[in-house]
MINUTI-578696 format. One line per 4 residues: number of its first residue (from 1); for each residue x, y, z of C-alpha. Coordinates in steps of 0.05 Angstrom, whole numbers. Layout:
BEGIN
NUM	X,Y,Z  ...
//
This chain:
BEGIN
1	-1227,2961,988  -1268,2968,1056  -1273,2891,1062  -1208,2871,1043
5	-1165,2835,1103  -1097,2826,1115  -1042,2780,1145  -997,2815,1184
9	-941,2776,1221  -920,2808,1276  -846,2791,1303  -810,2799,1364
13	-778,2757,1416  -831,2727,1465  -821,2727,1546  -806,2797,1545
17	-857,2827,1504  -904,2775,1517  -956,2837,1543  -941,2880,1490
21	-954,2827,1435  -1014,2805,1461  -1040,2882,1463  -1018,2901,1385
25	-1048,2820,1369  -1112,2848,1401  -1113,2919,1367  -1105,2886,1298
29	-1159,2838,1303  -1196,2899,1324  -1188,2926,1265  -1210,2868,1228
33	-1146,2840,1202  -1110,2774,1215  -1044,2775,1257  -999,2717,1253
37	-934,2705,1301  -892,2658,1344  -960,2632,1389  -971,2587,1338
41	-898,2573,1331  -840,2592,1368  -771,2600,1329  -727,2552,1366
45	-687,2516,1317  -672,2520,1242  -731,2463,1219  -781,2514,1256
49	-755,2570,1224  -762,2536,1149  -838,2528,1168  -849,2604,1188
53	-812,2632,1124  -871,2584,1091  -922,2635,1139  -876,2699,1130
57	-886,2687,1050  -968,2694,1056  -964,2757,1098  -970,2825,1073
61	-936,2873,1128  -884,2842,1173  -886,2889,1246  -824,2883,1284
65	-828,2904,1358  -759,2901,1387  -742,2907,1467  -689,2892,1508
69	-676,2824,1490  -638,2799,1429  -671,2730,1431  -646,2651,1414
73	-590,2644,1361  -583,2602,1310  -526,2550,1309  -522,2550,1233
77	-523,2628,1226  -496,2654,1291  -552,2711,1293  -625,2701,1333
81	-684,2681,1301  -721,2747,1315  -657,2781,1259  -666,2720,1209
85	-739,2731,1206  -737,2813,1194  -680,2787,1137  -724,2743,1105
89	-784,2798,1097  -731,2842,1066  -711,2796,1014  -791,2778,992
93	-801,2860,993  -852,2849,1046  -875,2924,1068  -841,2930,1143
97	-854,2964,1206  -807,2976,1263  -821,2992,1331  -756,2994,1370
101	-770,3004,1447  -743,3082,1459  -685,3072,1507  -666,2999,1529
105	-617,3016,1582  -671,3037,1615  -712,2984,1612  -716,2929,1682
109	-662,2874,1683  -707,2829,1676  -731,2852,1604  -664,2863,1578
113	-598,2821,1564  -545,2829,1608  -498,2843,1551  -538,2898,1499
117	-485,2892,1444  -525,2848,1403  -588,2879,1411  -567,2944,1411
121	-535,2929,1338  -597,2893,1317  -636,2965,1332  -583,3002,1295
125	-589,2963,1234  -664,2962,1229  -667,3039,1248  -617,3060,1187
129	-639,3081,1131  -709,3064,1148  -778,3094,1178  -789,3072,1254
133	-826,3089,1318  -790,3081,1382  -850,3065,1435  -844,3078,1520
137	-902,3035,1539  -957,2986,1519  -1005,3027,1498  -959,3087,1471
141	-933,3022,1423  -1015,3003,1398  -1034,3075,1381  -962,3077,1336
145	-976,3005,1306  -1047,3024,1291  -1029,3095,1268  -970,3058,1222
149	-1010,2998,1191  -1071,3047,1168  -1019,3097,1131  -985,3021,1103
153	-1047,3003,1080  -1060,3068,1035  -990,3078,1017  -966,3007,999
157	-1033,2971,998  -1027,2890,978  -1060,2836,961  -1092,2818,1021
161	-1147,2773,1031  -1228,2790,994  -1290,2767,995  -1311,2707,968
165	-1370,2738,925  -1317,2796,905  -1269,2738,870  -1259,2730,798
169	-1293,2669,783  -1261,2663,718  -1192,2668,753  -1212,2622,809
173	-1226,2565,753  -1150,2582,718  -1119,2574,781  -1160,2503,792
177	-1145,2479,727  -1068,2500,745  -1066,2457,804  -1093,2401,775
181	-1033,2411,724  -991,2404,784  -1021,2348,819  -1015,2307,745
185	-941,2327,751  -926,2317,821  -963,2246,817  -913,2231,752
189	-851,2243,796  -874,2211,853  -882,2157,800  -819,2152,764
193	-781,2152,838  -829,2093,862  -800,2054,791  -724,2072,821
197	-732,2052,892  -681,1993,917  -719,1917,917  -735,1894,997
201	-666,1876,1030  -656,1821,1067  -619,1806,1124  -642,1868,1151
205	-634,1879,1226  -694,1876,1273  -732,1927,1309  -696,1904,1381
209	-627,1906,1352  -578,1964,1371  -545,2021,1336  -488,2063,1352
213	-521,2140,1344  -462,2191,1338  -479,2268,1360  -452,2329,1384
217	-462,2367,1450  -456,2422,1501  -457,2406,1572  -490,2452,1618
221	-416,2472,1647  -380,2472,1575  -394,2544,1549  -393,2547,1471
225	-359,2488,1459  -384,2426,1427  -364,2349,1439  -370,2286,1394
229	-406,2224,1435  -450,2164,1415  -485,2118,1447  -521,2043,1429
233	-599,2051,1418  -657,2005,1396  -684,2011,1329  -750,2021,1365
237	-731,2071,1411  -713,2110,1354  -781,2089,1316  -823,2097,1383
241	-794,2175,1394  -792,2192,1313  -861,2163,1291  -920,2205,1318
245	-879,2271,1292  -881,2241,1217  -954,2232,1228  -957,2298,1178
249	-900,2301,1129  -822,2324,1137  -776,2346,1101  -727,2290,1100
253	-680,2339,1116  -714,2354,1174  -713,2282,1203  -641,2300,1245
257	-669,2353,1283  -723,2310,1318  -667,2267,1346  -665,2321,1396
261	-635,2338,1463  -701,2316,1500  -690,2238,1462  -618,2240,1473
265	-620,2260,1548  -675,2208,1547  -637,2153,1530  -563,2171,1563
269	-598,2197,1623  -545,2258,1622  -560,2336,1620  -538,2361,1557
273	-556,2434,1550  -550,2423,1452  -552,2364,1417  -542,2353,1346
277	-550,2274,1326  -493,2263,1252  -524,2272,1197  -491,2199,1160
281	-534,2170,1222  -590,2208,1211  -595,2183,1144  -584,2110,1156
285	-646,2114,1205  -678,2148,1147  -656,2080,1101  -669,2031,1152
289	-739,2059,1168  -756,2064,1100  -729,1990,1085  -768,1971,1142
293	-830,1983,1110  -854,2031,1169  -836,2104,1137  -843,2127,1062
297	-789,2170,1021  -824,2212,963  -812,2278,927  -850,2337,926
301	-843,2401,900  -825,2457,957  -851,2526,956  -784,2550,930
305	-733,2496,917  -755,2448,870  -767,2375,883  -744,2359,958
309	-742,2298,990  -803,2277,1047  -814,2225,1098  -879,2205,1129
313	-891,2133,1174  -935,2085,1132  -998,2047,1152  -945,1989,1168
317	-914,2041,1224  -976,2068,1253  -1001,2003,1267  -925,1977,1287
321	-918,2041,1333  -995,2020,1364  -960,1961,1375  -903,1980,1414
325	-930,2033,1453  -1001,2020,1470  -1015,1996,1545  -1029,1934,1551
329	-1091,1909,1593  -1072,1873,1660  -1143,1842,1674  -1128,1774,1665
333	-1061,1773,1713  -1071,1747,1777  -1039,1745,1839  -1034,1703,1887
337	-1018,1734,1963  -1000,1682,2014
//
């Protein structure tokens, strides 16, 4: 179908190819498709990465462009980001396309590791067993996308995106009616957890009080290994820093990885290069938030897990956070200069 458009993600790692992405971005909205990729989100850490399998999912061709760099690794899986996202299209059968650069020993230092071993195995995997282009330059890697995505889209076409006026109607109405279906269900959950939640506490401590915050780190000058520290912290420190990111909601899961090095460095005024805040901490500032009246706890259903746990601040914590953090006028101070 002429008019039918896709979503193709397109993967690589980013400072090196950064020229090269843009040009393939360019040459598939040219041909009137819709490429998705790490502008809108780079894969840093593993709370990112949950978010772009969500994109990944809705995508029907995954292109993988692969230089001289192997790219950031995961902590919890010891391989980069770039690797776990070219997994995850293999497990949902997502039709792939791999452009590995032709020789990257060749390539300038300062678009290639300094150690190829990883890299170099990352190519060998994705080039066994499997149909790929190797590419020499920019434009030498658009004509081979381009070439690669038409002969995609006649040989394993998908569902892609139509027309409005092209839809089923009939099938647009059974797939209302479903959600509503849902939304009955979801709000019956969210329901019967409201009916199990704990009465208000008392005694609780206040917003200027301190905790103790445990974490791990790496110092700058520590290679791979990882110490335990802590340090004391106002509960509204940790409100002020945590609040305007639950603005939308998180996976309560999640909450842990916004304690991050930035906050901690913040607050210790050291260097670390990682940071991981404990997770019993994390969720006592989950508890204590929540018993504060300034975030909410609730189930939903994930794409792919059943009911999870999410957090998001409450009307008491936006205007509690307006309180702490706006700037307060200084009209009516006066001073008085001898």
């Amino acid at each position: 179908m002429s008019d039918k458009k896709y979503q193709i993600f397109v993967s690589s790692t980013y400072k090196d190819l950064k020229n090269e992405r843009k040009a393939v971005i360019e040459q598939i909205l040219n041909m009137g498709h819709l490429p998705v990729g790490m502008e809108l989100f780079v894969a840093s850490d593993d709370e990112q990465f949950e978010y772009i399998k969500r994109i990944i999912n809705n995508c029907d061709y995954y292109v993988l462009i692969l230089g001289g760099c192997y790219g950031s690794v995961s902590k919890n899986t010891g391989i980069s980001y770039t690797e776990m996202e070219y997994n995850y299209a293999i497990e949902k059968n997502i039709p792939i396309l791999i452009f590995p650069y032709e020789n990257i020993r060749k390539l300038p230092k300062s678009k290639r590791d300094e150690d190829l071993t990883n890299i170099q195995n990352f190519i060998d995997k994705v080039s066994e067993n499997r149909l790929h282009k190797t590419w020499k330059n920019k434009d030498d890697l658009c004509l081979k996308v381009i070439n690669s995505l038409h002969n995609a889209f006649d040989e394993k076409p998908q569902r892609g995106w139509i027309r409005p006026d092209e839809y089923d109607n009939s099938k647009l109405l059974n797939e209302i009616n479903e959600l509503r279906k849902h939304n009955l269900e979801l709000e019956k959950t969210v329901s019967e957890y409201k009916k199990q939640l704990v009465p208000k506490i008392t005694d609780i401590a206040d917003m200027d009080e301190l905790f103790e915050l445990h974490f791990e780190y790496k110092s700058n000058h520590s290679g791979a290994n990882y110490y335990n520290s802590s340090f004391n912290v106002s509960w509204n420190q940790i409100f002020s820093y945590i609040a305007p990111k639950l603005i939308s909601p998180l996976s309560a899961d999640s909450l842990k990885y916004k304690m991050d090095t930035k906050f901690i460095n913040k607050i210790t005024q050291k260097n670390y290069a990682n940071t991981f805040v404990d997770e019993d901490d994390a969720n006592t500032i989950k508890i204590q938030l929540n018993a504060q009246g300034l975030i909410d706890v609730y189930p939903a259903k994930s794409t792919k897990h059943g009911v999870i746990e999410f957090i998001q601040i409450t009307k008491r914590g936006k205007s509690y956070l307006q309180q702490i953090k706006t700037v307060k006028t200084t009209k009516n101070i006066q001073t008085n200069i001898s």
